[in-house]
N, C-alpha and C positions, 0 to 999 in steps of 0.2 A: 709598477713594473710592467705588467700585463698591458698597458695602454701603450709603452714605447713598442711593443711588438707589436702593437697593430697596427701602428702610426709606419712603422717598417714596410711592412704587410700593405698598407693603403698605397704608399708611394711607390714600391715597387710594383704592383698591379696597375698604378696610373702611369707610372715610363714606360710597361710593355704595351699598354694600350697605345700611349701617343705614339710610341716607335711604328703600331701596325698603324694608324690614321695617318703616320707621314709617309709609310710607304705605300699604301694604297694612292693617297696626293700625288706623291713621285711619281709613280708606275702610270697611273690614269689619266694624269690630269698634267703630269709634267711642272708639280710646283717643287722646286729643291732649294727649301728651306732651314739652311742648315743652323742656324741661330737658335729659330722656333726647335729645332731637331735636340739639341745642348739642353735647352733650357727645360725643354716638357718633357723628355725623355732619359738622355741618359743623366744630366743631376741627381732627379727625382731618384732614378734606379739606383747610383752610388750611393747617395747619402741612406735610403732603407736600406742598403747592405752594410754599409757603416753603422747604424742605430741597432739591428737585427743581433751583427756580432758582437758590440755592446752589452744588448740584453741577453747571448749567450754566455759571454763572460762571466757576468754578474749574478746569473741563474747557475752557472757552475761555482764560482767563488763559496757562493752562499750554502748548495747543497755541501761543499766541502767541509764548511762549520757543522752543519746538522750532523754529518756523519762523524766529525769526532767529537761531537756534544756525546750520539750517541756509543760511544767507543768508551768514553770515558764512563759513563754508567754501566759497560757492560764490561767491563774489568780490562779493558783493550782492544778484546775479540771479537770479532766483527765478520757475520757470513753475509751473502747476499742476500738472502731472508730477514734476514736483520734488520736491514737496510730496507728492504721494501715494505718491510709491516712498520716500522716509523718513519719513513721520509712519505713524499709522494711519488717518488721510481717504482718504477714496476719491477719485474725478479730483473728481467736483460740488462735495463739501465743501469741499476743496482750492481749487478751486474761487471760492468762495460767502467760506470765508475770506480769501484773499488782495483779494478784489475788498475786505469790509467794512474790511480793514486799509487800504488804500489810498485808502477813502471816510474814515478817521480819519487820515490823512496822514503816514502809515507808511512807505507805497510810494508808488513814481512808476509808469505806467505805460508800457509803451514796446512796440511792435510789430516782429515780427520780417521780416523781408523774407520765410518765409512766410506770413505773417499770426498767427502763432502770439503771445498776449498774454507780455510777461517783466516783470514788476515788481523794481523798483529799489529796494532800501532805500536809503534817505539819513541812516539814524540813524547809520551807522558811517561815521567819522572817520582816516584813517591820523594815526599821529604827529605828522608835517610839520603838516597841518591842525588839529589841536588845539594845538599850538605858536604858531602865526601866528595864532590867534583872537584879534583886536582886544577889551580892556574894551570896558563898556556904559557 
């Protein structure tokens, strides 16, 4: 996973270069190559931002599973401390994630008698409750 980020990271650092080498060319020397322009610079640039958002996807997909692996061993409840002493997020990520899963209706939020925020997963079910689920 770490290698398509950097493969991102290369390409798009090689279109902004070619982009300054064709316009120094242009500007100096009066060559307007706009083929050479397509091909060394802006592709390069799109497809790293295409691979880039890829590996963002897939690096949030994935912390997604971590934090209800971790939800589920901690009885549901889930602070941003939580979150950052077992994933790899730091407190803000931790953070910033729990808040965005909660705006997708993931979690509940619930405040602690010190004001401290705890989020409530509602996805998980004991037994009893999957048994007693009424048809639709």
């Amino acid at each position: 996973m770490e290698s398509r980020r950097m493969i991102s990271k290369i390409l798009i650092g090689f279109g902004v270069l070619s982009i300054l080498l064709y316009g120094i060319g242009a500007f100096k020397y009066g060559m307007w190559d706009f083929f050479g322009l397509l091909l060394f610079a802006v592709l390069p640039i799109g497809y790293g931002i295409m691979l880039d958002l890829s590996y963002r996807k897939k690096a949030y997909d994935h912390m997604e599973k971590e934090i209800l692996r971790l939800a589920a061993e901690q009885q549901n409840l889930l602070t941003a401390a939580d979150v950052a002493l077992n994933t790899p997020l730091n407190m803000e990520q931790s953070g910033e994630t729990l808040e965005e899963m909660r705006r997708k209706g993931f979690l509940q939020l619930k405040v602690a008698d010190n004001g401290a925020f705890v989020y409530e997963v509602q996805a998980f079910l004991s037994t009893e409750e999957k048994l007693s689920a009424e048809r639709v």
